[in-house]
PDB file with one MODEL, atoms N, CA, C and O in Angstrom:
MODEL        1
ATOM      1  N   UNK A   1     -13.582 -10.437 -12.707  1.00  0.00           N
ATOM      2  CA  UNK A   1     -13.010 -10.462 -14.033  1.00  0.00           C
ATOM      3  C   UNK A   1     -13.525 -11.709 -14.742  1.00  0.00           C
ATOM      4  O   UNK A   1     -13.323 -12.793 -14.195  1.00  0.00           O
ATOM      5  N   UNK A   2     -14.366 -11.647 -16.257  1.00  0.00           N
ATOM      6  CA  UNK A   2     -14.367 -12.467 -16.701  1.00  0.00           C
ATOM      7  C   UNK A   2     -13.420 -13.112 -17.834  1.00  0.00           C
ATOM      8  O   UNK A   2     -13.244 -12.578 -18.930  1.00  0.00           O
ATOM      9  N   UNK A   3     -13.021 -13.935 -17.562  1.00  0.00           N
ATOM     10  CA  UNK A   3     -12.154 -14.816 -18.262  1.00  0.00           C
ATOM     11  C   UNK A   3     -13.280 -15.993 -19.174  1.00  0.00           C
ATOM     12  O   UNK A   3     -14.403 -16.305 -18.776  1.00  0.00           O
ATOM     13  N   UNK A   4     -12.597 -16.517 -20.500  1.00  0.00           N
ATOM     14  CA  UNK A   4     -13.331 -16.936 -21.501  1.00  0.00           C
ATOM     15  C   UNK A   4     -12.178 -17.593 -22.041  1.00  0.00           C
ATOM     16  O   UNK A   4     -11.351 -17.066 -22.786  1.00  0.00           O
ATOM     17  N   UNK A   5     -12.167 -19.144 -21.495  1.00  0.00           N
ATOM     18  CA  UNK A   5     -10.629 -20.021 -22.043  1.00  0.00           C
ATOM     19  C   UNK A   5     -11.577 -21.270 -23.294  1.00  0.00           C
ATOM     20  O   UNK A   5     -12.681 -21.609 -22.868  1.00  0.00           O
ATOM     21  N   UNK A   6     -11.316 -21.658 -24.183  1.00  0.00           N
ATOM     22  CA  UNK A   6     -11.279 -22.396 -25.017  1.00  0.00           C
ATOM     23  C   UNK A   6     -10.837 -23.642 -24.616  1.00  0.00           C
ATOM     24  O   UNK A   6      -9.794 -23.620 -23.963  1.00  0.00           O
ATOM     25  N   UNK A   7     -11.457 -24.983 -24.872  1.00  0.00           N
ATOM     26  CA  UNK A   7     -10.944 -26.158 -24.464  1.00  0.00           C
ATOM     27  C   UNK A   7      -9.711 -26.499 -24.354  1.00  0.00           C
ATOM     28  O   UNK A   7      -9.309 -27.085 -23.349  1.00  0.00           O
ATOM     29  N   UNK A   8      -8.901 -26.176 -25.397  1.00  0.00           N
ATOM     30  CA  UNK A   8      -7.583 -26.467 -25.892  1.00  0.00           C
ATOM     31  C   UNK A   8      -6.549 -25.628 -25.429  1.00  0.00           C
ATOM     32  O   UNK A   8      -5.376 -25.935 -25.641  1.00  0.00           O
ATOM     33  N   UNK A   9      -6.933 -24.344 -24.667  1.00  0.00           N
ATOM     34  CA  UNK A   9      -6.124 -23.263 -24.779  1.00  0.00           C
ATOM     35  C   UNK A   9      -5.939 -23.124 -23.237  1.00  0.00           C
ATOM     36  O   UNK A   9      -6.734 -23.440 -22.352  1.00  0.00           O
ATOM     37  N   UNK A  10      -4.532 -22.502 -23.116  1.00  0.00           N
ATOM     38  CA  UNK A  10      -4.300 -22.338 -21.556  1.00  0.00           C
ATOM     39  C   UNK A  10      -3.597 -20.908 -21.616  1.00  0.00           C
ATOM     40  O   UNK A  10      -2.674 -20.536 -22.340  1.00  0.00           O
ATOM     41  N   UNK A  11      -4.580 -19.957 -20.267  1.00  0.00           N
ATOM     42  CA  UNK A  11      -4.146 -18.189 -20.446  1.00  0.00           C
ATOM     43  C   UNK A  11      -3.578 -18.155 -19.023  1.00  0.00           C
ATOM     44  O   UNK A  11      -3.920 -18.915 -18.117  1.00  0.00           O
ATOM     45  N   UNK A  12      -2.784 -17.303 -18.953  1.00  0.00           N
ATOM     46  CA  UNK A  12      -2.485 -17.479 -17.522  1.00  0.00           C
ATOM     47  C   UNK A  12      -2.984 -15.759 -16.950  1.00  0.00           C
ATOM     48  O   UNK A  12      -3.277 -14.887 -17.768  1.00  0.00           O
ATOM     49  N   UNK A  13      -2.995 -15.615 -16.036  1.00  0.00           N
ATOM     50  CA  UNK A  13      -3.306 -14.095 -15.349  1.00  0.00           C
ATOM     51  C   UNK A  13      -2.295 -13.484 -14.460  1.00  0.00           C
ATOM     52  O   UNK A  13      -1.810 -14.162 -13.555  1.00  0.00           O
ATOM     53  N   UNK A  14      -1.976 -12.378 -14.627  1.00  0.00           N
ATOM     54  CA  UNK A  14      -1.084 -11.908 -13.431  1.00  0.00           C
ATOM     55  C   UNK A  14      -1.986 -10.721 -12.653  1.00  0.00           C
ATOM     56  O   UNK A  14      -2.578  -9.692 -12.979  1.00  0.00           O
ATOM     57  N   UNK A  15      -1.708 -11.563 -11.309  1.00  0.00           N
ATOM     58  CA  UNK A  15      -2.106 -10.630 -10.251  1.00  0.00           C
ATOM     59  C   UNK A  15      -1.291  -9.624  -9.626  1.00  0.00           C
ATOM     60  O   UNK A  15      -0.503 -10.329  -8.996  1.00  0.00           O
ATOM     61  N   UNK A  16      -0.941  -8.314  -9.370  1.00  0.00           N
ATOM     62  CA  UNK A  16      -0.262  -7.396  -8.803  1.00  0.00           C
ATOM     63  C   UNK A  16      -1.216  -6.321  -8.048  1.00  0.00           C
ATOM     64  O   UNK A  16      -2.402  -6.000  -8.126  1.00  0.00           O
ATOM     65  N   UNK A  17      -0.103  -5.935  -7.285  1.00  0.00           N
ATOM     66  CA  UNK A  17      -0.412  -4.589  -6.188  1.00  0.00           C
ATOM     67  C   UNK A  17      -1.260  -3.847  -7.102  1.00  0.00           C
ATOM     68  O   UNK A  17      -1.271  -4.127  -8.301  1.00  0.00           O
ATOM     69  N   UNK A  18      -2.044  -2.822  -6.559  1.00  0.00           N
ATOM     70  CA  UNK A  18      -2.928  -1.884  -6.937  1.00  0.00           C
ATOM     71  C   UNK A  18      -2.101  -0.406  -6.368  1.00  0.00           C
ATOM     72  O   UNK A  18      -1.750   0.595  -6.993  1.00  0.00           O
ATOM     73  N   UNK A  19      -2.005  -0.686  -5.257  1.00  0.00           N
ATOM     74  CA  UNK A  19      -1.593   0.698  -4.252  1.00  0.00           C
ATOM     75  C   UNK A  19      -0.426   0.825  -4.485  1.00  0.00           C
ATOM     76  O   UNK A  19       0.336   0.020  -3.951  1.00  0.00           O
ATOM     77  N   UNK A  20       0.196   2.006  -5.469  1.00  0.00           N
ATOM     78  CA  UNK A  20       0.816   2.364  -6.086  1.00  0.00           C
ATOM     79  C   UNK A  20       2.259   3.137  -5.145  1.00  0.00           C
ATOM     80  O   UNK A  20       3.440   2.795  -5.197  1.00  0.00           O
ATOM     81  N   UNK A  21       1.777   3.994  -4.520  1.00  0.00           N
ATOM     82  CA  UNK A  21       2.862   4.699  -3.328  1.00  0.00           C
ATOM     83  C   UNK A  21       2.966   4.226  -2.207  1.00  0.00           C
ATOM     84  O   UNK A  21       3.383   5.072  -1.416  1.00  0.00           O
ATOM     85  N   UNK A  22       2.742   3.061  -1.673  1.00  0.00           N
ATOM     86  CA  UNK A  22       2.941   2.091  -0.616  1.00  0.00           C
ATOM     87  C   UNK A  22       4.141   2.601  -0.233  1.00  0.00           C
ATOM     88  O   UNK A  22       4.134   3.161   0.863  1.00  0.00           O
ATOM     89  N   UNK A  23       5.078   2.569  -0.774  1.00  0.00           N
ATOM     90  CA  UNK A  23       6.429   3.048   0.237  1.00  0.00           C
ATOM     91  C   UNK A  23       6.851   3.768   0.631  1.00  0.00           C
ATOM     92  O   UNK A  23       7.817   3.724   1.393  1.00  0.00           O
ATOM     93  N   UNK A  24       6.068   5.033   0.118  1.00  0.00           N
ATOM     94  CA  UNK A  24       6.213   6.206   0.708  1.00  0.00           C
ATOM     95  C   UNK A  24       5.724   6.444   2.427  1.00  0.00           C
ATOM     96  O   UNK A  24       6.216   6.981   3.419  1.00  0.00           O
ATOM     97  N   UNK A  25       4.473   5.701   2.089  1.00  0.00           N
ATOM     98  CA  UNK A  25       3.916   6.165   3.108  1.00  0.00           C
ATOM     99  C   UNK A  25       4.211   4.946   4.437  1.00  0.00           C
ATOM    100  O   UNK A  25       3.832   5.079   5.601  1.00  0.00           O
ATOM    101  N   UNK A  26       4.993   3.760   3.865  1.00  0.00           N
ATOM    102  CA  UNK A  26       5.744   3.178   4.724  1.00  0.00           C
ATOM    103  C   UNK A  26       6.851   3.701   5.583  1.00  0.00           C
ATOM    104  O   UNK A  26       7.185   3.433   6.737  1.00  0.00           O
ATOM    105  N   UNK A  27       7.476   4.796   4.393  1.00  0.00           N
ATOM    106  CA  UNK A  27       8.480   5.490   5.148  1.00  0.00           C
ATOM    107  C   UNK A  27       7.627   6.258   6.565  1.00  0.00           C
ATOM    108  O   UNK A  27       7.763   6.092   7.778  1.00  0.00           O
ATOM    109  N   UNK A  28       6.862   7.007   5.876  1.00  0.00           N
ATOM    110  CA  UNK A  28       6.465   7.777   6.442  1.00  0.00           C
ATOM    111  C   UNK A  28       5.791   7.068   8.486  1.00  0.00           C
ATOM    112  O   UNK A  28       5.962   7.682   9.539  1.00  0.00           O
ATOM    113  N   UNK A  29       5.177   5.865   8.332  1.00  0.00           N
ATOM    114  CA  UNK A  29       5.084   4.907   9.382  1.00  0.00           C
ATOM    115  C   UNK A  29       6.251   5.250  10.120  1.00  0.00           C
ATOM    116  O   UNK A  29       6.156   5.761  11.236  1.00  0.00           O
ATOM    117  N   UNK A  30       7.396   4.996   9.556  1.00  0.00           N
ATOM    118  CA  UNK A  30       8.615   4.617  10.487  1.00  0.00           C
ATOM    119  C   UNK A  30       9.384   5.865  10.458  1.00  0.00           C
ATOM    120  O   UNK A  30      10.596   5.684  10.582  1.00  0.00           O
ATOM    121  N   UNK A  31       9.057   6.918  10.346  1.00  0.00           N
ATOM    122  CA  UNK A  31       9.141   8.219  10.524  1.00  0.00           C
ATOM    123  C   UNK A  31       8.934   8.257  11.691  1.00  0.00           C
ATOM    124  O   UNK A  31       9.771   8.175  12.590  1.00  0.00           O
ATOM    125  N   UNK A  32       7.118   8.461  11.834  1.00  0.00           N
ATOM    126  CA  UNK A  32       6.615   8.537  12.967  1.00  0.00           C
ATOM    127  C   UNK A  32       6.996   8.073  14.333  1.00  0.00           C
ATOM    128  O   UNK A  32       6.977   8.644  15.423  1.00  0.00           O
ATOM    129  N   UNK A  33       7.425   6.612  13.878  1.00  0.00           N
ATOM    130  CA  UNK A  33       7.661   5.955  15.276  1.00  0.00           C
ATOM    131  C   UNK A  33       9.167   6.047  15.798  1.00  0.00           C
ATOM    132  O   UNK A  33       9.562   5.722  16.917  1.00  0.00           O
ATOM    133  N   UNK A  34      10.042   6.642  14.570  1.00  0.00           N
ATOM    134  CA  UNK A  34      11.297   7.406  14.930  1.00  0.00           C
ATOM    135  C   UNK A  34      11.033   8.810  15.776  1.00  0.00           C
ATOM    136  O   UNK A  34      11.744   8.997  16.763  1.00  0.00           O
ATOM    137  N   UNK A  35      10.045   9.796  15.427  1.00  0.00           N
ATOM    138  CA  UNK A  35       9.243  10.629  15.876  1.00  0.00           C
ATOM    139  C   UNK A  35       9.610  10.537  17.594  1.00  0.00           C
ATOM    140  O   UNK A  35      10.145  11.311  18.388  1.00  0.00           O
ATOM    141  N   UNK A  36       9.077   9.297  17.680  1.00  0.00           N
ATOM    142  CA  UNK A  36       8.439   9.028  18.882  1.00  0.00           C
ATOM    143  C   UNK A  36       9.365   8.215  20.247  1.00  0.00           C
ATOM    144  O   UNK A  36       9.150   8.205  21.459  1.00  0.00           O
ATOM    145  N   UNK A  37      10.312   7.659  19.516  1.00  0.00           N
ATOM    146  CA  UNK A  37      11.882   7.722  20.238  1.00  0.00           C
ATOM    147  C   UNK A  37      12.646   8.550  20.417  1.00  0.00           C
ATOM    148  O   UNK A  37      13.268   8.602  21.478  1.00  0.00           O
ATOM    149  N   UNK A  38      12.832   9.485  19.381  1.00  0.00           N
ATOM    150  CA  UNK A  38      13.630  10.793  19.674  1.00  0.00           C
ATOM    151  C   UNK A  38      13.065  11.547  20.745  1.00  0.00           C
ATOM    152  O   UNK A  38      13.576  11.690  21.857  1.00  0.00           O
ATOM    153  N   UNK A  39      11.546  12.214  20.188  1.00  0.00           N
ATOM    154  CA  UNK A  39      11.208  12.870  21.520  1.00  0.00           C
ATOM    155  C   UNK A  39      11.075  12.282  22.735  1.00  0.00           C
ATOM    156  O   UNK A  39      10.256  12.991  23.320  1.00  0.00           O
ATOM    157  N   UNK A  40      11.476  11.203  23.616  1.00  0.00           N
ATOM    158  CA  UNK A  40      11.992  10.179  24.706  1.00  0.00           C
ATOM    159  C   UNK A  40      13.513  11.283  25.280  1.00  0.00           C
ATOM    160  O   UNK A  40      13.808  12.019  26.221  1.00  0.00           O
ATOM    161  N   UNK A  41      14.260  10.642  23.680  1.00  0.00           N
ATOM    162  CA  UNK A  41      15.631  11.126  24.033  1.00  0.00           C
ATOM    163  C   UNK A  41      15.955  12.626  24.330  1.00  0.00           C
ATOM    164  O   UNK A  41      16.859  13.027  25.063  1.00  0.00           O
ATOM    165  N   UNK A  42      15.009  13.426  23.592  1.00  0.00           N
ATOM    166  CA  UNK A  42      15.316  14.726  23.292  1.00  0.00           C
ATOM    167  C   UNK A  42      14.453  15.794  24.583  1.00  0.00           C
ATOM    168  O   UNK A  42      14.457  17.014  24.750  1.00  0.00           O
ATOM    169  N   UNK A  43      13.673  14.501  25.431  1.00  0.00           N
ATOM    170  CA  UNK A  43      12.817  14.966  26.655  1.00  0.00           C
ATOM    171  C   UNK A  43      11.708  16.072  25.576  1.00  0.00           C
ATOM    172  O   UNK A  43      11.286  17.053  26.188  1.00  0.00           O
ATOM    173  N   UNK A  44      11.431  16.001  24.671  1.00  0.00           N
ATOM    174  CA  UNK A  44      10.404  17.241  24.231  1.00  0.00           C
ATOM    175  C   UNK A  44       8.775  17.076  24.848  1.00  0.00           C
ATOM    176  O   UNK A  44       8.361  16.131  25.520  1.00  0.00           O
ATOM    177  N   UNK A  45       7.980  18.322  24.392  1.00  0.00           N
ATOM    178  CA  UNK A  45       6.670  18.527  25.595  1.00  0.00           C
ATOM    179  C   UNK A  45       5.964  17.240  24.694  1.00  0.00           C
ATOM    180  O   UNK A  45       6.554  16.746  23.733  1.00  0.00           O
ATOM    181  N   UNK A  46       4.418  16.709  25.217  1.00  0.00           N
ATOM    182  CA  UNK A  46       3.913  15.851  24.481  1.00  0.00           C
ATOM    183  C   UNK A  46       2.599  16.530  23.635  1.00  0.00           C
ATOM    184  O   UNK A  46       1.794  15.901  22.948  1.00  0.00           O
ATOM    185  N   UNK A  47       2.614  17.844  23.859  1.00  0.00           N
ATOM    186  CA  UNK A  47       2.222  18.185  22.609  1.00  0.00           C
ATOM    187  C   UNK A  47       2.572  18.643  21.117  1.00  0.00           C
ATOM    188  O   UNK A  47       1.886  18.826  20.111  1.00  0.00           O
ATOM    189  N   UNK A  48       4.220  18.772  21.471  1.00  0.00           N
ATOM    190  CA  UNK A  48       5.103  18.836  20.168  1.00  0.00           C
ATOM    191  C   UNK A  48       5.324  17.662  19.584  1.00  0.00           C
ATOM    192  O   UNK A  48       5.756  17.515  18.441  1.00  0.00           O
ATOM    193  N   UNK A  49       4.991  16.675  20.467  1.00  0.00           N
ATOM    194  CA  UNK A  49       5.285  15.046  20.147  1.00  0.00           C
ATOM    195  C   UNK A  49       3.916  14.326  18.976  1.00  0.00           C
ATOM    196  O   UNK A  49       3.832  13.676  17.933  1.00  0.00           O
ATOM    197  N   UNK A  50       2.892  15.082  20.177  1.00  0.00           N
ATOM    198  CA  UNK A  50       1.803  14.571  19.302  1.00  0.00           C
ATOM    199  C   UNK A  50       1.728  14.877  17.358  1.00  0.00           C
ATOM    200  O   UNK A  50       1.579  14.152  16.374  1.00  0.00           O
ATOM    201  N   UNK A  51       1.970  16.644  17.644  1.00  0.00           N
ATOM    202  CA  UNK A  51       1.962  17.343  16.238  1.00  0.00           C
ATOM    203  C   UNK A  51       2.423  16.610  15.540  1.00  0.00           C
ATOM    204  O   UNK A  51       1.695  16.120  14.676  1.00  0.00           O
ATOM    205  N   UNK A  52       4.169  16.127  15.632  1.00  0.00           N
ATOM    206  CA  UNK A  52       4.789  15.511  14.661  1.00  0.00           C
ATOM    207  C   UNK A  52       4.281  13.794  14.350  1.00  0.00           C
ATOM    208  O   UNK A  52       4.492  13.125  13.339  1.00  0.00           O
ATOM    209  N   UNK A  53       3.640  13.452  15.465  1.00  0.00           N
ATOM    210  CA  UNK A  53       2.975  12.205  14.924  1.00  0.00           C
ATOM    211  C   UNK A  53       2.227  12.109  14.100  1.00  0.00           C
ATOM    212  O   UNK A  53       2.278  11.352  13.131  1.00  0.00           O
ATOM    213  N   UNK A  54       1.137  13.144  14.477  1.00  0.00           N
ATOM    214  CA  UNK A  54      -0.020  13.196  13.595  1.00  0.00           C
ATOM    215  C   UNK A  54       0.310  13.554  11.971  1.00  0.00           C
ATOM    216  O   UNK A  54      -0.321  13.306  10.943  1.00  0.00           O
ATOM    217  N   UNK A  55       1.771  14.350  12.255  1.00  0.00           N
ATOM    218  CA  UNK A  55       1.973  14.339  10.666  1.00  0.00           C
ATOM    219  C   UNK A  55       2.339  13.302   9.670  1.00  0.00           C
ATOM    220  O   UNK A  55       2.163  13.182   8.458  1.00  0.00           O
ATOM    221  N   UNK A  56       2.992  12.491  10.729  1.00  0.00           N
ATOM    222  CA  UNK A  56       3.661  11.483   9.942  1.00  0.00           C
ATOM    223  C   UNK A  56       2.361   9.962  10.002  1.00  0.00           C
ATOM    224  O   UNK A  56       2.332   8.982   9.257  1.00  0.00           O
ATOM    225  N   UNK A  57       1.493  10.287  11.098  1.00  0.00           N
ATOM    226  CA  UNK A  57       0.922   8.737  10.940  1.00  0.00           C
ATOM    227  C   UNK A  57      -0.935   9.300   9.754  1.00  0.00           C
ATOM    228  O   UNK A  57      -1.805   8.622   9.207  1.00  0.00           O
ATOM    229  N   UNK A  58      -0.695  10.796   9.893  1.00  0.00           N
ATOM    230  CA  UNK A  58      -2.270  10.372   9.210  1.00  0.00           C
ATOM    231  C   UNK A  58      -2.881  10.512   7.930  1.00  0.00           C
ATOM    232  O   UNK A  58      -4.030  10.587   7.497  1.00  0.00           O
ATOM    233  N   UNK A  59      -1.265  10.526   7.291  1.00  0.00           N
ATOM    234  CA  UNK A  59      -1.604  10.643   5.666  1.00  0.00           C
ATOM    235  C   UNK A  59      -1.662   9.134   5.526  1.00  0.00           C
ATOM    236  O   UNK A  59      -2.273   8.782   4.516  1.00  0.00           O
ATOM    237  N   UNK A  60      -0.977   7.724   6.604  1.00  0.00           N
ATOM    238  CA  UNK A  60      -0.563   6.803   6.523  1.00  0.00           C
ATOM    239  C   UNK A  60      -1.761   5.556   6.741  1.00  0.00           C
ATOM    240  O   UNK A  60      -2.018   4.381   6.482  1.00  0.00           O
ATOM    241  N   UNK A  61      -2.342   6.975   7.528  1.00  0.00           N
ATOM    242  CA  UNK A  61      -3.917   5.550   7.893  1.00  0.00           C
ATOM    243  C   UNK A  61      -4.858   6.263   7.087  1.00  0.00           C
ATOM    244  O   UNK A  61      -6.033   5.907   7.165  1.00  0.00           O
ATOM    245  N   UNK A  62      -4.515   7.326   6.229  1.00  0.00           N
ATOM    246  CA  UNK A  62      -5.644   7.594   5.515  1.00  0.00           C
ATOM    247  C   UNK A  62      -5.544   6.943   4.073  1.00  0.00           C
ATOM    248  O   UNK A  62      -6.489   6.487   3.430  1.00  0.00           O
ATOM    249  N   UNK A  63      -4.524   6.978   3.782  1.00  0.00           N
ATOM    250  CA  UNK A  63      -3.673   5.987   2.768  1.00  0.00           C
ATOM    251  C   UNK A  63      -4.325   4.428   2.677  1.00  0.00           C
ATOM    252  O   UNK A  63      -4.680   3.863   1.643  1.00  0.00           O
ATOM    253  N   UNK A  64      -4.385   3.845   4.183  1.00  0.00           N
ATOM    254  CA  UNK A  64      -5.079   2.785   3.639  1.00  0.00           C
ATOM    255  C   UNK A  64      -6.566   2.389   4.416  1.00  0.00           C
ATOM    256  O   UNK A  64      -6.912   1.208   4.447  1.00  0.00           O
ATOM    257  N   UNK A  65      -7.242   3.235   4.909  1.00  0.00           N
ATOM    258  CA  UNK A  65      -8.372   3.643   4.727  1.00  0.00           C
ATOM    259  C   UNK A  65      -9.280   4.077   3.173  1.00  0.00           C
ATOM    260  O   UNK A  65     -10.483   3.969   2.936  1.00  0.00           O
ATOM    261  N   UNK A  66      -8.257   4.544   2.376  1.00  0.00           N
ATOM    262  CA  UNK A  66      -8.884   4.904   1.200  1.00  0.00           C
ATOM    263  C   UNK A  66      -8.519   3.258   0.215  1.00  0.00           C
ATOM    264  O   UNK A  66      -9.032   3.308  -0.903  1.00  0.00           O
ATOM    265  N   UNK A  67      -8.136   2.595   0.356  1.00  0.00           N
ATOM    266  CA  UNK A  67      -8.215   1.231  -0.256  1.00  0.00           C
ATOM    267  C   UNK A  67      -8.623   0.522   0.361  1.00  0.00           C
ATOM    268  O   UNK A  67      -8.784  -0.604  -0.109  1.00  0.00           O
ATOM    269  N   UNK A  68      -9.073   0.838   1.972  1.00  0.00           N
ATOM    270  CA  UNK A  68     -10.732   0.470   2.655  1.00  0.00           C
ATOM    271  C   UNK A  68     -11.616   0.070   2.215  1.00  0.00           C
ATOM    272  O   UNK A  68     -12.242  -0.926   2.579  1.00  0.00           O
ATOM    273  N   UNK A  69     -11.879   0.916   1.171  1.00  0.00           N
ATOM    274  CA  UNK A  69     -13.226   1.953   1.429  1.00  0.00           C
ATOM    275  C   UNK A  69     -13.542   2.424  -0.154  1.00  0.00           C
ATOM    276  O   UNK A  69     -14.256   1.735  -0.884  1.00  0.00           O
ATOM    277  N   UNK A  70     -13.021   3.485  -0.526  1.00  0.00           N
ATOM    278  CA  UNK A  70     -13.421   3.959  -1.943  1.00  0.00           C
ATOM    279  C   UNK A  70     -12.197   3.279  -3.108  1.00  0.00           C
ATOM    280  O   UNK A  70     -12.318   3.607  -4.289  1.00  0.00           O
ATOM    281  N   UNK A  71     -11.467   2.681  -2.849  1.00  0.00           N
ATOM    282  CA  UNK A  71     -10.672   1.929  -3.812  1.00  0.00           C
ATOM    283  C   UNK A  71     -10.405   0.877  -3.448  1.00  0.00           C
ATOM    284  O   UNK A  71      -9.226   0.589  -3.238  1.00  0.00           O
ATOM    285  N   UNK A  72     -11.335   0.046  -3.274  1.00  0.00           N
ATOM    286  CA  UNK A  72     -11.300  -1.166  -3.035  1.00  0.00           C
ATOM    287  C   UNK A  72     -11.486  -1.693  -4.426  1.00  0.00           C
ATOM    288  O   UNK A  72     -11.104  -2.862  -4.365  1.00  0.00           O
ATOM    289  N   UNK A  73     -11.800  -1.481  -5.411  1.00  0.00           N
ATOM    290  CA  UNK A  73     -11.720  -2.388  -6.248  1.00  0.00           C
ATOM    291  C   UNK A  73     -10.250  -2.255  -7.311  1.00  0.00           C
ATOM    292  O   UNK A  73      -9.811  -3.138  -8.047  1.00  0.00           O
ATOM    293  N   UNK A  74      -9.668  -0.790  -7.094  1.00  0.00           N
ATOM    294  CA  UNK A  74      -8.066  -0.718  -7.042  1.00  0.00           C
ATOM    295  C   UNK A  74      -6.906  -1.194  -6.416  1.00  0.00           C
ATOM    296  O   UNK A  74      -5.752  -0.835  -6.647  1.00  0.00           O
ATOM    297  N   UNK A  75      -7.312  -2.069  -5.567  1.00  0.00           N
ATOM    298  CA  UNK A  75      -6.585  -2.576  -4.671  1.00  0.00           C
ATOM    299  C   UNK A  75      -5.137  -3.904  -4.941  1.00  0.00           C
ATOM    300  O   UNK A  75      -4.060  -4.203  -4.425  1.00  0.00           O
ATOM    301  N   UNK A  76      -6.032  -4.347  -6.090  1.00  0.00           N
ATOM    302  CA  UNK A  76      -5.978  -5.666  -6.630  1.00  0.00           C
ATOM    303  C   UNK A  76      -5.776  -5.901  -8.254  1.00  0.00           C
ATOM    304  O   UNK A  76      -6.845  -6.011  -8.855  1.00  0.00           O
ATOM    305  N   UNK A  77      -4.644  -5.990  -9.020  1.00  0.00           N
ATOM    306  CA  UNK A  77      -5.505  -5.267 -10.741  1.00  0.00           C
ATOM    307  C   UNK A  77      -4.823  -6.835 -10.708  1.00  0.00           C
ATOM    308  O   UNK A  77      -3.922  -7.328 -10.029  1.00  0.00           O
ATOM    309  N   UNK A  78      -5.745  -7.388 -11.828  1.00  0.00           N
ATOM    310  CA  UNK A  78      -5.767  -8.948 -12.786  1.00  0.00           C
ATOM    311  C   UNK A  78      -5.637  -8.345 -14.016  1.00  0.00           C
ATOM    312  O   UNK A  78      -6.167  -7.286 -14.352  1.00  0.00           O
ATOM    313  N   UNK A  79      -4.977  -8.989 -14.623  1.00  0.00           N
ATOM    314  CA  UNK A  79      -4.996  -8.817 -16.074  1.00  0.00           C
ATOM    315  C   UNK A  79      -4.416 -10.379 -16.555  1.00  0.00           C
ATOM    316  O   UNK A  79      -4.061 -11.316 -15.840  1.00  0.00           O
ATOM    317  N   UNK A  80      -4.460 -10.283 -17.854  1.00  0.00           N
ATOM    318  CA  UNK A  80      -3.908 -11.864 -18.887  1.00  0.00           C
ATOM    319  C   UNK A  80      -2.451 -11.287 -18.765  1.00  0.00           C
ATOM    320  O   UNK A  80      -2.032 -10.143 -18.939  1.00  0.00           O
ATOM    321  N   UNK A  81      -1.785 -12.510 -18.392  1.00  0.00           N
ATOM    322  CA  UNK A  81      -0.321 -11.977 -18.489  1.00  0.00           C
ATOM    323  C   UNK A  81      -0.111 -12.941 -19.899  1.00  0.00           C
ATOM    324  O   UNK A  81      -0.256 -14.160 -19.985  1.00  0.00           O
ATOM    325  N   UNK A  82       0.379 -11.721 -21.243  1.00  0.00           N
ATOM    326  CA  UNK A  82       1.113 -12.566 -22.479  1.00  0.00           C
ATOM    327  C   UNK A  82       2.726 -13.219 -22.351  1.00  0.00           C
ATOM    328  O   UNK A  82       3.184 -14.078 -23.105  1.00  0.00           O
ATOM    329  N   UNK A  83       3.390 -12.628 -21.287  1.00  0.00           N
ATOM    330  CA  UNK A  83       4.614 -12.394 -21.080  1.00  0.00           C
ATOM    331  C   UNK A  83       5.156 -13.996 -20.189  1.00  0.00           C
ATOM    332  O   UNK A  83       6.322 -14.311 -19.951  1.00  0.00           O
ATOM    333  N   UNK A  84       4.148 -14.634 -19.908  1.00  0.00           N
ATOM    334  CA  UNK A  84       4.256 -15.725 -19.038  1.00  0.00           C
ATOM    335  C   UNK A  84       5.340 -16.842 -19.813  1.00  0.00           C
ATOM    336  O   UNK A  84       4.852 -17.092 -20.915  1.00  0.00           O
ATOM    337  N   UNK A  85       6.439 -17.483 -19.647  1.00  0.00           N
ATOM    338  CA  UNK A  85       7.385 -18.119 -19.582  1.00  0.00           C
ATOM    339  C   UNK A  85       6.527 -19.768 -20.557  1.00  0.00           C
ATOM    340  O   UNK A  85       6.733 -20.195 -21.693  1.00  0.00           O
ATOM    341  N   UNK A  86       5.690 -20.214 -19.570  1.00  0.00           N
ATOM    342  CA  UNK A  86       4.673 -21.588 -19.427  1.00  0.00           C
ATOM    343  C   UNK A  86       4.175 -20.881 -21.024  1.00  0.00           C
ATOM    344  O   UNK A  86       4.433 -21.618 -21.976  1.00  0.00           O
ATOM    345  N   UNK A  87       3.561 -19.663 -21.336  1.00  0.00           N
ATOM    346  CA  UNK A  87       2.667 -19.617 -22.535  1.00  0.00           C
ATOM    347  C   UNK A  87       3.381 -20.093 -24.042  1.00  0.00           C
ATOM    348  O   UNK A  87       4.564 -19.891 -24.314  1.00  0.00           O
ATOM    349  N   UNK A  88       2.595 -20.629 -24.760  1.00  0.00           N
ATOM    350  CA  UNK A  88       3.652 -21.400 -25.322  1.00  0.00           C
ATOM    351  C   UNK A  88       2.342 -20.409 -27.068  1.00  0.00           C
ATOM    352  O   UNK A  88       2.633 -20.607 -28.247  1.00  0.00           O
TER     353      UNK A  88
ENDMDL
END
């Protein structure tokens, strides 16, 4: 990002998250690994175990595999914050 400040002048920037549904797919993490205690408790086979993992862990690593990789420069948004307290 190019920024262009004037001697006299002070801009400030706000940096925030990019990855927008982060918590979903946080849930979805601790889904999985709930997943994966129950079937313990519930004695189930470990290929019914696997299924439900895979559902819950691989939208979760694909999720941030794709801000890896092809949205990496979404990852991160800068902008001029006008709203800053200090801006006078």
């Amino acid at each position: 990002m190019d920024v262009t400040i004037n001697r006299d002048e002070n801009k400030f920037l706000l940096a925030r998250n990019g990855m927008k549904y982060f918590w979903l797919f946080y849930i979805l993490f601790i889904l999985g690994l709930l997943s994966k205690i129950l079937s313990r408790q519930l004695h189930l086979a470990s290929d019914v175990v696997l299924e439900y993992q895979m559902i819950f862990f691989a939208p979760f690593i694909l999720y941030f595999l794709y801000y890896l990789t092809i949205g990496r420069k979404k990852y991160l948004i800068l902008e001029e914050d006008h709203e800053n307290i200090f801006n006078s």
